[in-house]
PDB file of N, H, CA, C and O in Angstrom:
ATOM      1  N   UNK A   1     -11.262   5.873  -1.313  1.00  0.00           N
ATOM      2  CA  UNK A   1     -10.885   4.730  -2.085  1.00  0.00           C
ATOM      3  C   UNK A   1     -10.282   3.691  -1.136  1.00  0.00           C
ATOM      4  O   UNK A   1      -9.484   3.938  -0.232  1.00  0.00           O
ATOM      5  N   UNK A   2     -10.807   2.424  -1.487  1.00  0.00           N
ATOM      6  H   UNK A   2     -11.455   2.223  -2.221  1.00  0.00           H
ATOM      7  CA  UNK A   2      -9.977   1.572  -0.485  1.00  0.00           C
ATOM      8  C   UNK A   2      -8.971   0.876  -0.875  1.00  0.00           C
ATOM      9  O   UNK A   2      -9.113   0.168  -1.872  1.00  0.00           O
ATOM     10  N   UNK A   3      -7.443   0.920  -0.029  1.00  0.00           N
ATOM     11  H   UNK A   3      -7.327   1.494   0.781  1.00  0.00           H
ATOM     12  CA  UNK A   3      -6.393   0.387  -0.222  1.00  0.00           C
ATOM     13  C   UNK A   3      -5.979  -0.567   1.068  1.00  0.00           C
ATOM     14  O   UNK A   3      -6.053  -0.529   2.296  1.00  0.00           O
ATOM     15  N   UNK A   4      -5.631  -1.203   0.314  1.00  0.00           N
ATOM     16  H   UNK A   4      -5.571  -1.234  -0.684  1.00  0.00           H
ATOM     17  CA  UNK A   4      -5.553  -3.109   1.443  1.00  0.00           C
ATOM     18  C   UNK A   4      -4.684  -2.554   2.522  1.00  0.00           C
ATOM     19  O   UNK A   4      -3.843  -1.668   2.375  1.00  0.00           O
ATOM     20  N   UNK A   5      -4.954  -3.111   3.499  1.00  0.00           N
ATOM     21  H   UNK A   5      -5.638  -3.831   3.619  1.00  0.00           H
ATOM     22  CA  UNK A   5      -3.819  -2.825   4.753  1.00  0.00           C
ATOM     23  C   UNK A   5      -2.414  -4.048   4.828  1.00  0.00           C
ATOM     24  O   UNK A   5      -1.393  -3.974   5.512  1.00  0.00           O
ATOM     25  N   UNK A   6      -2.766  -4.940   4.026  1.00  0.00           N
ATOM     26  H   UNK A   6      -3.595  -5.000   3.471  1.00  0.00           H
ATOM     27  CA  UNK A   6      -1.231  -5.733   3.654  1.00  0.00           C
ATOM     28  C   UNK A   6      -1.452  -6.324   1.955  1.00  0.00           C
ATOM     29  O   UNK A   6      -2.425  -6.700   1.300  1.00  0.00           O
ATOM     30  N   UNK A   7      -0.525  -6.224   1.788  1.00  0.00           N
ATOM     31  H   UNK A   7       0.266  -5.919   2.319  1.00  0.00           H
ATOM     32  CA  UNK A   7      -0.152  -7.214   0.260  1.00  0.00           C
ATOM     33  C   UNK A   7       0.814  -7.996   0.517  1.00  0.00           C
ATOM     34  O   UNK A   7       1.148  -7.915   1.700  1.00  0.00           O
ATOM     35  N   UNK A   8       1.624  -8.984  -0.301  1.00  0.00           N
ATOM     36  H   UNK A   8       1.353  -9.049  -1.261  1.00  0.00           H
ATOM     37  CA  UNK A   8       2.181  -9.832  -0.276  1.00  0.00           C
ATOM     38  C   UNK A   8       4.025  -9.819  -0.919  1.00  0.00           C
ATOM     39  O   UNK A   8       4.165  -9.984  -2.130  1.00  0.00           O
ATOM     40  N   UNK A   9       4.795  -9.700  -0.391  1.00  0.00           N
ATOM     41  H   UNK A   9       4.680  -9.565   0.593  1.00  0.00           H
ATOM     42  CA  UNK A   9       5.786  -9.296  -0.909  1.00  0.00           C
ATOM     43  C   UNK A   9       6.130 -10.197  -2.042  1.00  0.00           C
ATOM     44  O   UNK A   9       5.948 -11.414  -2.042  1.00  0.00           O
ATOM     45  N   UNK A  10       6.683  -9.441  -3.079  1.00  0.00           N
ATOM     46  H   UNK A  10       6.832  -8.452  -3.078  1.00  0.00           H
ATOM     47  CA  UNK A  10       7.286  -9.856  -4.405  1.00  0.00           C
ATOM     48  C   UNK A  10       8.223 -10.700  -4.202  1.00  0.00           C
ATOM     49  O   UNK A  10       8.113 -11.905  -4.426  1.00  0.00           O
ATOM     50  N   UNK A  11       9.673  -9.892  -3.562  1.00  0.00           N
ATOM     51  H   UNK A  11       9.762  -8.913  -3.379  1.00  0.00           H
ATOM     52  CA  UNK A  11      10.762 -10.867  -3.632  1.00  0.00           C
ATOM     53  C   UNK A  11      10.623 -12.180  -2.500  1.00  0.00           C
ATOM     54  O   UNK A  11      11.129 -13.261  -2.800  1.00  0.00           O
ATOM     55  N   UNK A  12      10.060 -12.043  -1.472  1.00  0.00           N
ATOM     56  H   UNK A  12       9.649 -11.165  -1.228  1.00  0.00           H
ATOM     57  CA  UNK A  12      10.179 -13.275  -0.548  1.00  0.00           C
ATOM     58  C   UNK A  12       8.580 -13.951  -0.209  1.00  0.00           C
ATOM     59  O   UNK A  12       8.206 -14.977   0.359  1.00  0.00           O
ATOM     60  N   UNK A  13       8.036 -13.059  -0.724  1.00  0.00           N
ATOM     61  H   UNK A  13       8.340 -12.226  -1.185  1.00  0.00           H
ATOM     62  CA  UNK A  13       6.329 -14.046  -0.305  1.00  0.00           C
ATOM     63  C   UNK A  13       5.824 -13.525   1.235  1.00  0.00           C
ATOM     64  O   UNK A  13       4.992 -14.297   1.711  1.00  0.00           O
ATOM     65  N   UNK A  14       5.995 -12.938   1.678  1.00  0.00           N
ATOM     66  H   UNK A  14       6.670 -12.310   1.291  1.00  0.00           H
ATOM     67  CA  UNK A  14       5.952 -12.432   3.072  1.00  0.00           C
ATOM     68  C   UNK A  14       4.608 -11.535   2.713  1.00  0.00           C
ATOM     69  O   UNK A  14       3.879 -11.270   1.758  1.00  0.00           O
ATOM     70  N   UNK A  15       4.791 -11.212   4.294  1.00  0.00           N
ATOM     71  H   UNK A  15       5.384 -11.428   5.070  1.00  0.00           H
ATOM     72  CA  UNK A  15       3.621 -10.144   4.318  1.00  0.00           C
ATOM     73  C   UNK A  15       4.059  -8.910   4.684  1.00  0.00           C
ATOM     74  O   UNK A  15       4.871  -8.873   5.608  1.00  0.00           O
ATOM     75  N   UNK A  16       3.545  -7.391   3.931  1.00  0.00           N
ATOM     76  H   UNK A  16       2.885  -7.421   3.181  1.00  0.00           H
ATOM     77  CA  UNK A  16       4.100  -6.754   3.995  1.00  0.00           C
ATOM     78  C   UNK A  16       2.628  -5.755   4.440  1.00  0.00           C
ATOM     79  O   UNK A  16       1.621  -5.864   3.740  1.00  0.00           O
ATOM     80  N   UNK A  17       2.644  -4.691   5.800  1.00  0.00           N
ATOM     81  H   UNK A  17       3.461  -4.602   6.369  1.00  0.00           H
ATOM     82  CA  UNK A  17       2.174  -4.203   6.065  1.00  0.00           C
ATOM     83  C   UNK A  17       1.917  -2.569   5.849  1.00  0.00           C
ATOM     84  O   UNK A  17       2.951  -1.901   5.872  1.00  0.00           O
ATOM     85  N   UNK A  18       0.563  -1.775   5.624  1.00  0.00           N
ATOM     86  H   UNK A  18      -0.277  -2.317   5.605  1.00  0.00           H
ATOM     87  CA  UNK A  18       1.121  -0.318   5.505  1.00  0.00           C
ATOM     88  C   UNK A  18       1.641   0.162   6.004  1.00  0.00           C
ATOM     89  O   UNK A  18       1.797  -0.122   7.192  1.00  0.00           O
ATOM     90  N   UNK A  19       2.309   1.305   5.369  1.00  0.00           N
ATOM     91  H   UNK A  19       2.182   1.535   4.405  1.00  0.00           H
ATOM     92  CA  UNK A  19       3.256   2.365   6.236  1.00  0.00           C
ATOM     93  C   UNK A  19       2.178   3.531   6.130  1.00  0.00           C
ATOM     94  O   UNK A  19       1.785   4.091   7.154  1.00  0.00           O
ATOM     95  N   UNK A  20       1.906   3.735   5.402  1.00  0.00           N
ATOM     96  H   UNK A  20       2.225   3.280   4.571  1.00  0.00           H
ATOM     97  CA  UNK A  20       1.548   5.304   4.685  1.00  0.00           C
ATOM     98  C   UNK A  20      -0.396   5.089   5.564  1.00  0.00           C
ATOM     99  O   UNK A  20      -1.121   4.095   5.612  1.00  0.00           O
ATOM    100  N   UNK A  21      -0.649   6.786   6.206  1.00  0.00           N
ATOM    101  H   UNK A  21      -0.060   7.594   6.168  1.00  0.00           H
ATOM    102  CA  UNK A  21      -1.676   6.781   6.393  1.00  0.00           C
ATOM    103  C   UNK A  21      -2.630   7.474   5.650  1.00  0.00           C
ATOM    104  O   UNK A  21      -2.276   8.407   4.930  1.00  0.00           O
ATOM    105  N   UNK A  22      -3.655   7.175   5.725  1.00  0.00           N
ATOM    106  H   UNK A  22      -3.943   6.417   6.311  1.00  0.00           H
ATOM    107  CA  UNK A  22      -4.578   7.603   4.718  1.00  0.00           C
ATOM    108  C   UNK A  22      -5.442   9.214   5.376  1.00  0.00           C
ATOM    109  O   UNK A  22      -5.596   9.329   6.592  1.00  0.00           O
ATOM    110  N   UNK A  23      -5.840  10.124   4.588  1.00  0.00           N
ATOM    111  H   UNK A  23      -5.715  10.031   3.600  1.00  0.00           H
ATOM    112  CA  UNK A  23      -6.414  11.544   5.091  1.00  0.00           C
ATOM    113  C   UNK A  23      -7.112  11.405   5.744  1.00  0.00           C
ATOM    114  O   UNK A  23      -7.839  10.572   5.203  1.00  0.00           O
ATOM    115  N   UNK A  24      -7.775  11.781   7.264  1.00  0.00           N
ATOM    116  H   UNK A  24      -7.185  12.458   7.704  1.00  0.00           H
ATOM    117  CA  UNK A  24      -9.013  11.533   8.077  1.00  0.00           C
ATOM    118  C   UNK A  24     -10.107  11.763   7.206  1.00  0.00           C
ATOM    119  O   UNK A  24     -10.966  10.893   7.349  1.00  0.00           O
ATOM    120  N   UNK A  25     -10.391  12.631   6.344  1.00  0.00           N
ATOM    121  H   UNK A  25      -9.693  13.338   6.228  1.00  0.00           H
ATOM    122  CA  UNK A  25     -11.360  13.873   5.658  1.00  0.00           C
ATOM    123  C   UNK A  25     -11.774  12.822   4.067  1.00  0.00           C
ATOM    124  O   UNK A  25     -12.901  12.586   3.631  1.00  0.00           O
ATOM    125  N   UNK A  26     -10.463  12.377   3.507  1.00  0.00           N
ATOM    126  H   UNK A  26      -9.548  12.568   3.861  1.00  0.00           H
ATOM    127  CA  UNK A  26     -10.768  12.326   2.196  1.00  0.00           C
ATOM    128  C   UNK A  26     -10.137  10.628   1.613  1.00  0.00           C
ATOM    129  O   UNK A  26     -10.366  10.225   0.473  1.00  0.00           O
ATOM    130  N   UNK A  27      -9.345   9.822   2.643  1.00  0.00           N
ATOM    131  H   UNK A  27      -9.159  10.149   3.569  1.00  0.00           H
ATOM    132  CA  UNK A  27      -8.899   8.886   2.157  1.00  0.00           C
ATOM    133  C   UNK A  27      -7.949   8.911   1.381  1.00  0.00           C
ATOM    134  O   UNK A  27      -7.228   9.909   1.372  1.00  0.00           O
ATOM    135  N   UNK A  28      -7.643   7.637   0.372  1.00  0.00           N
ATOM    136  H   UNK A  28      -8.228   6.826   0.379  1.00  0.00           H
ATOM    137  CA  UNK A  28      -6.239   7.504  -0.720  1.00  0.00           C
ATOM    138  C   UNK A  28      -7.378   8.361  -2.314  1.00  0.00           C
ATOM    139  O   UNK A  28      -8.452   8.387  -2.917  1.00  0.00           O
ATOM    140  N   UNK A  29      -6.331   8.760  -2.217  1.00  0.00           N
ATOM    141  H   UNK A  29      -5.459   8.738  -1.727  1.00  0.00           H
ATOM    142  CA  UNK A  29      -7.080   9.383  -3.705  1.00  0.00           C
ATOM    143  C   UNK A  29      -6.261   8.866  -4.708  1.00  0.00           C
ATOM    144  O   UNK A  29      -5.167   8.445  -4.333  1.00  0.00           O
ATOM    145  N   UNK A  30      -6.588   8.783  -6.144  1.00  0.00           N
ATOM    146  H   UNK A  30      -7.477   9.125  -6.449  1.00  0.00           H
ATOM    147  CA  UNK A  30      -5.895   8.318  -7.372  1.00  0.00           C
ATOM    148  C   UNK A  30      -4.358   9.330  -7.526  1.00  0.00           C
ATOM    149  O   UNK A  30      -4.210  10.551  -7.479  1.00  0.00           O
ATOM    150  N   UNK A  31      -3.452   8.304  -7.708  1.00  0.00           N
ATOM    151  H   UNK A  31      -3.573   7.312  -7.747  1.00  0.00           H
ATOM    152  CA  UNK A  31      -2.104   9.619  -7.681  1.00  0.00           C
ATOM    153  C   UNK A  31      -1.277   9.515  -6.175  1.00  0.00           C
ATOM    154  O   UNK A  31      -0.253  10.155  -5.938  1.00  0.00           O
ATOM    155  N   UNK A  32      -1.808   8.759  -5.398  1.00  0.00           N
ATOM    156  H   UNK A  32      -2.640   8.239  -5.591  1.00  0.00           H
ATOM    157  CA  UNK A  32      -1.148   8.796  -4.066  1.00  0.00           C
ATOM    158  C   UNK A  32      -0.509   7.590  -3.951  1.00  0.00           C
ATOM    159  O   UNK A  32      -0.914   6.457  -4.212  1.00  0.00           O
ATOM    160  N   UNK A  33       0.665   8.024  -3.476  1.00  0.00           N
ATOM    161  H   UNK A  33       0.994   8.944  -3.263  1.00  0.00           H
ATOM    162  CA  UNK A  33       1.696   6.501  -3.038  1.00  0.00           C
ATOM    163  C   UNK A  33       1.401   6.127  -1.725  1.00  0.00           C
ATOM    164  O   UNK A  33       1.181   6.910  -0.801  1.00  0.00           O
ATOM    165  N   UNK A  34       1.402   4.846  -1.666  1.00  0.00           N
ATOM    166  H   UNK A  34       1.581   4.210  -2.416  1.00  0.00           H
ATOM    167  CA  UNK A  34       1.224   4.235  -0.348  1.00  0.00           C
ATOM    168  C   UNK A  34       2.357   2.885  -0.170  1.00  0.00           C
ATOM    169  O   UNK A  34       2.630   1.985  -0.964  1.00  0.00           O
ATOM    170  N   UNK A  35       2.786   3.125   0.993  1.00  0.00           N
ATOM    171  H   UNK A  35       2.564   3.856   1.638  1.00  0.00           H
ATOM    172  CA  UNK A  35       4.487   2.355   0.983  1.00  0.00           C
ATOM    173  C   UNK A  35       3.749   1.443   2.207  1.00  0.00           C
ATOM    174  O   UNK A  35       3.036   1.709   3.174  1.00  0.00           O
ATOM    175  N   UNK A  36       4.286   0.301   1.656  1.00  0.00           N
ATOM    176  H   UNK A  36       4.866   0.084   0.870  1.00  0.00           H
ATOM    177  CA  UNK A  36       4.367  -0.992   2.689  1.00  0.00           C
ATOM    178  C   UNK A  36       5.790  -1.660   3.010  1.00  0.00           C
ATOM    179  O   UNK A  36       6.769  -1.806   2.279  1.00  0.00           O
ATOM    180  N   UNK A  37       5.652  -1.888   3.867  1.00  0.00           N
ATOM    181  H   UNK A  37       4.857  -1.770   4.461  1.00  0.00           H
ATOM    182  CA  UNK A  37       6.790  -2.567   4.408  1.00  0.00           C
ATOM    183  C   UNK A  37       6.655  -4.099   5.030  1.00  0.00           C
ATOM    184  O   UNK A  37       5.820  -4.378   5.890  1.00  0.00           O
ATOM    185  N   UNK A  38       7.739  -5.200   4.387  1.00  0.00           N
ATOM    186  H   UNK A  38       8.417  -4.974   3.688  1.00  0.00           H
ATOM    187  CA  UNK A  38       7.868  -6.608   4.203  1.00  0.00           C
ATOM    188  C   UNK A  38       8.498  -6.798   5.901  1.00  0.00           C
ATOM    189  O   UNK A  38       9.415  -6.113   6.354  1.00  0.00           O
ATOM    190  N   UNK A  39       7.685  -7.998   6.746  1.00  0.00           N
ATOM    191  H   UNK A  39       6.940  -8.555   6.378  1.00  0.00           H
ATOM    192  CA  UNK A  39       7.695  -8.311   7.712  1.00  0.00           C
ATOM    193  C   UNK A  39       9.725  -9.360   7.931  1.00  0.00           C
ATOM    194  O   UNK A  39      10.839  -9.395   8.454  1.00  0.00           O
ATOM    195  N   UNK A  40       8.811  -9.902   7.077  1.00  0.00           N
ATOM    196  H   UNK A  40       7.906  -9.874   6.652  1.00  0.00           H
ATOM    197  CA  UNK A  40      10.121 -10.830   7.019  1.00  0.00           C
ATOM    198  C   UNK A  40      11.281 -10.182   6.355  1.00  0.00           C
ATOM    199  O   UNK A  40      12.352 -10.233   6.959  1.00  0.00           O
ATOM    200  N   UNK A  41      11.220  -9.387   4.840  1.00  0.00           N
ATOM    201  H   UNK A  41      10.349  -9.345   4.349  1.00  0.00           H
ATOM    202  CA  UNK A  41      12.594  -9.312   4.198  1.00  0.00           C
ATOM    203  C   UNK A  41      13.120  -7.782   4.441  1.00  0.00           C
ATOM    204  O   UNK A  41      14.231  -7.356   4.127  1.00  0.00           O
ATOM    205  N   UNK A  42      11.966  -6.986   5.131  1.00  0.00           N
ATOM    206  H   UNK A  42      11.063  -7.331   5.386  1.00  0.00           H
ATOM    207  CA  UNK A  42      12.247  -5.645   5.646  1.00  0.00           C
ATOM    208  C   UNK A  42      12.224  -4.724   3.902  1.00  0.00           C
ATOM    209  O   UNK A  42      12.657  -3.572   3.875  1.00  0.00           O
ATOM    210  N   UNK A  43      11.857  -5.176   2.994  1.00  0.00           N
ATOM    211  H   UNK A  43      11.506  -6.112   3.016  1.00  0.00           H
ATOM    212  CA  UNK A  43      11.946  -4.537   1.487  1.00  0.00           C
ATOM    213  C   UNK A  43      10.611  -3.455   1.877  1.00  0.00           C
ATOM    214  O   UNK A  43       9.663  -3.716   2.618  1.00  0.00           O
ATOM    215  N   UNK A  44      10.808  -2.490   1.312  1.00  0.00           N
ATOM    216  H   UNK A  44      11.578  -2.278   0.710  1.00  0.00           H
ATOM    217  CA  UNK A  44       9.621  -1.483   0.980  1.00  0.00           C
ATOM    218  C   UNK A  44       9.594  -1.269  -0.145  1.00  0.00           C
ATOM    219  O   UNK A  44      10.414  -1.032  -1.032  1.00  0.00           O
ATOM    220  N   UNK A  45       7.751  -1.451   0.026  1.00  0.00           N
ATOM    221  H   UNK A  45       7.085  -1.644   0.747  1.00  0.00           H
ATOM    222  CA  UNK A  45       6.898  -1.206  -0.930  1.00  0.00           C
ATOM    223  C   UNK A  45       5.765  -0.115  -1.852  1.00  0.00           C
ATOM    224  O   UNK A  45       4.600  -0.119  -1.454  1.00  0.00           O
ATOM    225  N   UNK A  46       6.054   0.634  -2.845  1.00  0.00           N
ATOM    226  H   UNK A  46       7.000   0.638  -3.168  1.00  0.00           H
ATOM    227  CA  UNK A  46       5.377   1.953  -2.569  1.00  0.00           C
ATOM    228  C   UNK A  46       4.432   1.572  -4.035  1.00  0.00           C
ATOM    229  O   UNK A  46       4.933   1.241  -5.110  1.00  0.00           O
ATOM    230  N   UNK A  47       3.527   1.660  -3.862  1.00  0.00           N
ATOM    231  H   UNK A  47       3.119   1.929  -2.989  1.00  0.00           H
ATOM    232  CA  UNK A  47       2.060   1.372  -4.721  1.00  0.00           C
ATOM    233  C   UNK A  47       1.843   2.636  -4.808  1.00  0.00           C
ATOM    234  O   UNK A  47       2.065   3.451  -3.913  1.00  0.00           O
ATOM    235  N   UNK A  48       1.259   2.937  -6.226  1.00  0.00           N
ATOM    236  H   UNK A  48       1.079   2.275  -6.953  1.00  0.00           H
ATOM    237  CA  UNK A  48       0.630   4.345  -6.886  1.00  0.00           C
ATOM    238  C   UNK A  48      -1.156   3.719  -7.102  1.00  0.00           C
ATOM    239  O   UNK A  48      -1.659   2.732  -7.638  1.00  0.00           O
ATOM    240  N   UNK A  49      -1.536   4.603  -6.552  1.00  0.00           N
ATOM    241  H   UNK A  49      -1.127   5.405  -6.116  1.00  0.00           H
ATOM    242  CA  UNK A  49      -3.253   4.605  -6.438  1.00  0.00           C
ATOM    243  C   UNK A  49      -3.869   4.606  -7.649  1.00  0.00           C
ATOM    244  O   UNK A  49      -3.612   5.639  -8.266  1.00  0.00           O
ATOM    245  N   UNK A  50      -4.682   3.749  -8.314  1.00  0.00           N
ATOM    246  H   UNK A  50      -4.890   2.909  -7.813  1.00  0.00           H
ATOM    247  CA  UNK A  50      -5.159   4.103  -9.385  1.00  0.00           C
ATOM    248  C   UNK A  50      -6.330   4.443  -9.618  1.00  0.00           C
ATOM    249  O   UNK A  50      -7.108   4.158  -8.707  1.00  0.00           O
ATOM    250  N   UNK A  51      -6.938   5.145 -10.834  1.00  0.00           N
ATOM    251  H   UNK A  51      -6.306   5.376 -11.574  1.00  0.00           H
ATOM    252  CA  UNK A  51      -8.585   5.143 -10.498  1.00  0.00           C
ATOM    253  C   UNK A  51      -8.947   4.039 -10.761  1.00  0.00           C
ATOM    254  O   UNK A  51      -8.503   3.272 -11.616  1.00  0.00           O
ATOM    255  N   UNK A  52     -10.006   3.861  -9.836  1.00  0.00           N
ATOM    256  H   UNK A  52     -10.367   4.483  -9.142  1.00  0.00           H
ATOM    257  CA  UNK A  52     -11.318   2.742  -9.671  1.00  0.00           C
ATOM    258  C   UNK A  52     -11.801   2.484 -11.467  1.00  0.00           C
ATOM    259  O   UNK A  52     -11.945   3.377 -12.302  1.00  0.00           O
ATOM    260  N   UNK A  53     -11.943   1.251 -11.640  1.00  0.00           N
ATOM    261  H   UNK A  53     -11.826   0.526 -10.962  1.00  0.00           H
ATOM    262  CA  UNK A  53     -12.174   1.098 -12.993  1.00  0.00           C
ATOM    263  C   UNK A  53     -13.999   1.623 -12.889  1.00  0.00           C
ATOM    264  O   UNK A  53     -14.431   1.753 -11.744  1.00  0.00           O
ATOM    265  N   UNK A  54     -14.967   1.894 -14.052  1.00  0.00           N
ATOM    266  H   UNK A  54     -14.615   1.788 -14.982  1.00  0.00           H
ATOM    267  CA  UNK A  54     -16.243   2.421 -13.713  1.00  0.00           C
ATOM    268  C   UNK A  54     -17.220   1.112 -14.182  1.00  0.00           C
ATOM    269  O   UNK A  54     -18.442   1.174 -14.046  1.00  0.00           O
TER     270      UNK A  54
END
């Protein structure tokens, strides 16, 4: 499943990069947290994987 390597921070607008790596074998699967972290405001970010709509 593909999950963005930055999103955009909430509280300050920044850019916030991944933390969390993804399985060599199997990728982000639905159910997996993936934490980013804000360049500028240093806030972390943890996103829950969802399934792919069909």
């Amino acid at each position: 499943m593909d999950v963005p390597e930055t999103i955009i921070c909430v509280d300050c607008g920044g850019l916030c990069r991944r933390i969390s790596y993804e399985e060599p074998d199997e990728g982000f699967q639905p159910g997996d947290v993936v934490a980013y972290r804000c360049r500028d405001c240093v806030d972390r970010w943890d996103i829950v994987v969802e399934d792919e709509p069909e």
